[in-house]
TORVEXKE-308115 format. One record per residue (C-alpha): x, y, z; chain; residue number from 1. Coordinates in pm, whole numbers, plus 50000, padded with zeros to 5 digits. Each point is the difference from the previous one (the first is absolute). Layout:
<pts>
<pt u="X" v="Y" w="Z" mol="A" seq="NUM"/>
...
</pts>
This chain:
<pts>
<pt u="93657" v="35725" w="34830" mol="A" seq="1"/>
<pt u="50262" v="50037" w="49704" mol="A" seq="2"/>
<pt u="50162" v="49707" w="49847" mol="A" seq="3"/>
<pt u="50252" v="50170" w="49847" mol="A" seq="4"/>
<pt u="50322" v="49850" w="50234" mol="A" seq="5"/>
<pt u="50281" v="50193" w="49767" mol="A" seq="6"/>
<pt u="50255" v="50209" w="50157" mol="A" seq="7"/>
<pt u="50065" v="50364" w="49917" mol="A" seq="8"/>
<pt u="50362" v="50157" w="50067" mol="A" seq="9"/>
<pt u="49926" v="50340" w="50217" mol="A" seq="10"/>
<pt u="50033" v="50303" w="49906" mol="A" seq="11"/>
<pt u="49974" v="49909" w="49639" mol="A" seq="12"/>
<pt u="49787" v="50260" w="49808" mol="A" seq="13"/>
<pt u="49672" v="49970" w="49912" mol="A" seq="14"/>
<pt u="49921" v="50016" w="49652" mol="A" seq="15"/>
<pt u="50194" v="50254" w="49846" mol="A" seq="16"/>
<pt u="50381" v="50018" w="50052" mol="A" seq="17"/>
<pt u="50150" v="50396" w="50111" mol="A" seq="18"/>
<pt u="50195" v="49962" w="49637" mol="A" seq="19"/>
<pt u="49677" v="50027" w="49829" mol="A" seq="20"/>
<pt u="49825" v="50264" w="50272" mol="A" seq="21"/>
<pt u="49856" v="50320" w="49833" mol="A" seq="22"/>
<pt u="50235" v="50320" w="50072" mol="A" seq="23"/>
<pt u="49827" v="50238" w="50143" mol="A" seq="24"/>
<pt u="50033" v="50369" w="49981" mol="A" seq="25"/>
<pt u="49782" v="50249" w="50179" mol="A" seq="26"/>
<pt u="49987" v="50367" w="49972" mol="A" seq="27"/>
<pt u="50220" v="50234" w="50241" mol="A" seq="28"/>
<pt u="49681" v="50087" w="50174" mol="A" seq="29"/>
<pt u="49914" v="49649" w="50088" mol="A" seq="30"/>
<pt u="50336" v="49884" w="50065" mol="A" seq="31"/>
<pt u="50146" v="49942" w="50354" mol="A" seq="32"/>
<pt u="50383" v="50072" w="50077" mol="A" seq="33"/>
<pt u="50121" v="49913" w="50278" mol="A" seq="34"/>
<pt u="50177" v="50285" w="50273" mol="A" seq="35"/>
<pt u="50307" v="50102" w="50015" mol="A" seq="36"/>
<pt u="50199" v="49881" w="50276" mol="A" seq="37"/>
<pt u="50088" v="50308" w="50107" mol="A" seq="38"/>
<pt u="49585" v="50097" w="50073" mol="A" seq="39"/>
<pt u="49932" v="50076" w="50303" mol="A" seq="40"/>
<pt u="49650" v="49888" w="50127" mol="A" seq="41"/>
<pt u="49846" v="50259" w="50249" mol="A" seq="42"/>
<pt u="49760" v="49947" w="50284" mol="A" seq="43"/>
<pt u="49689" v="50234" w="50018" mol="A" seq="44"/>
<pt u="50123" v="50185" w="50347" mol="A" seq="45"/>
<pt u="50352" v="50031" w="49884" mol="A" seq="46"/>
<pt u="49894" v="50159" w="49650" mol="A" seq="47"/>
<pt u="49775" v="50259" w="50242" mol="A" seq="48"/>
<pt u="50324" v="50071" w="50194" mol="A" seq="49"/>
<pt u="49828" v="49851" w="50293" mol="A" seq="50"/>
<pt u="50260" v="49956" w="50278" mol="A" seq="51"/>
<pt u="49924" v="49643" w="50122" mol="A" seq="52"/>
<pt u="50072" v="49692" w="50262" mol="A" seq="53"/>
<pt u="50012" v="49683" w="49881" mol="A" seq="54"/>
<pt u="49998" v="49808" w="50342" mol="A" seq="55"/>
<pt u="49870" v="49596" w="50098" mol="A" seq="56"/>
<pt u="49954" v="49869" w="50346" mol="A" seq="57"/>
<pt u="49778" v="49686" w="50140" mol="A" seq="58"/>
<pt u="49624" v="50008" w="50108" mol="A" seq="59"/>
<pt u="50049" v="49773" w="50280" mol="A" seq="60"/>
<pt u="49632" v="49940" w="50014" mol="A" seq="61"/>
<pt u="49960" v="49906" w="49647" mol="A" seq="62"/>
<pt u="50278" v="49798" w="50005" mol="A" seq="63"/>
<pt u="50128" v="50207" w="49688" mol="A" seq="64"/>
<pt u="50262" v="50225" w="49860" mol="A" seq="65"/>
<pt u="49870" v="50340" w="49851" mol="A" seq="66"/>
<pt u="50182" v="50201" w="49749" mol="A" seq="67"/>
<pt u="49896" v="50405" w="50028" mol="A" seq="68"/>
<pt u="50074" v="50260" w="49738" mol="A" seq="69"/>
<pt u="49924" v="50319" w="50283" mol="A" seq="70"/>
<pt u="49987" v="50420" w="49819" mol="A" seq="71"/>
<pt u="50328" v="50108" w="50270" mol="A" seq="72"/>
<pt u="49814" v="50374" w="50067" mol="A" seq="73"/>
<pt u="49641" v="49863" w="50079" mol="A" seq="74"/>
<pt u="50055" v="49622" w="50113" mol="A" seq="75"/>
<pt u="49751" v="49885" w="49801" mol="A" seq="76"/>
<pt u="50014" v="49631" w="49848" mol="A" seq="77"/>
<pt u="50039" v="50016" w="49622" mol="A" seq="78"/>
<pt u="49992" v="49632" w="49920" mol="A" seq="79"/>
<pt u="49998" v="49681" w="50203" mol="A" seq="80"/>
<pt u="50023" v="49664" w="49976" mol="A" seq="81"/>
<pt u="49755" v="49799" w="50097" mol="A" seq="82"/>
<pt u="49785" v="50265" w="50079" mol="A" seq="83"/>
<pt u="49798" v="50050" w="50329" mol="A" seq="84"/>
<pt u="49724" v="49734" w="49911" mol="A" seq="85"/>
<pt u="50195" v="49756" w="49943" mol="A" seq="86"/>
<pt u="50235" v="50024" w="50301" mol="A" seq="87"/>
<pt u="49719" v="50038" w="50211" mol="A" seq="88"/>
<pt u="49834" v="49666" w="49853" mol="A" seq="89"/>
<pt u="50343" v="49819" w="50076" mol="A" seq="90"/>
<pt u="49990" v="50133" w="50351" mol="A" seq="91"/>
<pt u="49625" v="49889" w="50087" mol="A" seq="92"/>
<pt u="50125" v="49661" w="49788" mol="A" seq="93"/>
<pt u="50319" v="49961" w="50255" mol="A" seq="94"/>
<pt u="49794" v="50104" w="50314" mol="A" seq="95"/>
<pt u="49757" v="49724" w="49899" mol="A" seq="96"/>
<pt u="50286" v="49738" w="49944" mol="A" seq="97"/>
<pt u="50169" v="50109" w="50339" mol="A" seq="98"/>
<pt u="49645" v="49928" w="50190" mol="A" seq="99"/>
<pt u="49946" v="49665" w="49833" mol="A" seq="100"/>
<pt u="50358" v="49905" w="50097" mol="A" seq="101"/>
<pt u="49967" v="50108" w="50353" mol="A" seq="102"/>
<pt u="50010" v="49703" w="50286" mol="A" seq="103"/>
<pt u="49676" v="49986" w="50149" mol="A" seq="104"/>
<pt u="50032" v="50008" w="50375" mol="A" seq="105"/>
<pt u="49819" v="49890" w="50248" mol="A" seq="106"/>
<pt u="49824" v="50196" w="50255" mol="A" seq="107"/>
<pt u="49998" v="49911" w="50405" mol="A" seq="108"/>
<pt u="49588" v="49994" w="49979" mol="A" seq="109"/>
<pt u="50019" v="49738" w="49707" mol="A" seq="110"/>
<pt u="50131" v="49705" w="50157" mol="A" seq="111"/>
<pt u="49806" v="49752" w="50149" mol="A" seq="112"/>
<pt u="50002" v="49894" w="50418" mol="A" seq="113"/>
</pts>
């Protein structure tokens, strides 16, 4: 265990101050800039010229919402999230939590004459 009890401001630099930091100056093919604002960032299937769906809706049995990113001419699922495992872990997960939450009754041959 430390004895030393004194108290430090936060924040307050460690060291060296950023008056006395070392400028530093890298070559243009090691440099990062950062993007214009007017770049446009593109998603795989739209740069393809992929006509697609972007569509959500609720797996009742997993208890979940599930985003789709479905190809328009085929109908086939691009992306989604969560994927199929995982929904169907959540649904055998709620199925499980439904049983252990269900009132046990009681049956005509169990009670006693």
């Amino acid at each position: 265990m430390s004895t030393d009890f004194s108290i430090k401001p936060v924040g307050a630099p460690a060291g060296q101050s950023a008056n006395s930091a070392v400028a530093t100056e890298l070559p243009a093919a090691q440099s990062v800039t950062a993007a214009g604002a007017s770049a446009r960032v593109h998603d795989d299937a739209d740069a393809a010229g992929v006509d697609i769906s972007r569509q959500a809706f609720v797996d009742r049995a997993a208890g979940s919402v599930v985003y789709q990113v479905v190809d328009v001419r085929t109908n086939q699922v691009l992306q989604q999230f969560p994927d199929g495992a995982v929904l169907r872990r959540r649904a055998y997960f709620r199925a499980l939590d439904l049983v252990a939450r269900a009132p046990t009754r009681v049956v005509v041959t169990d009670r006693i004459a």
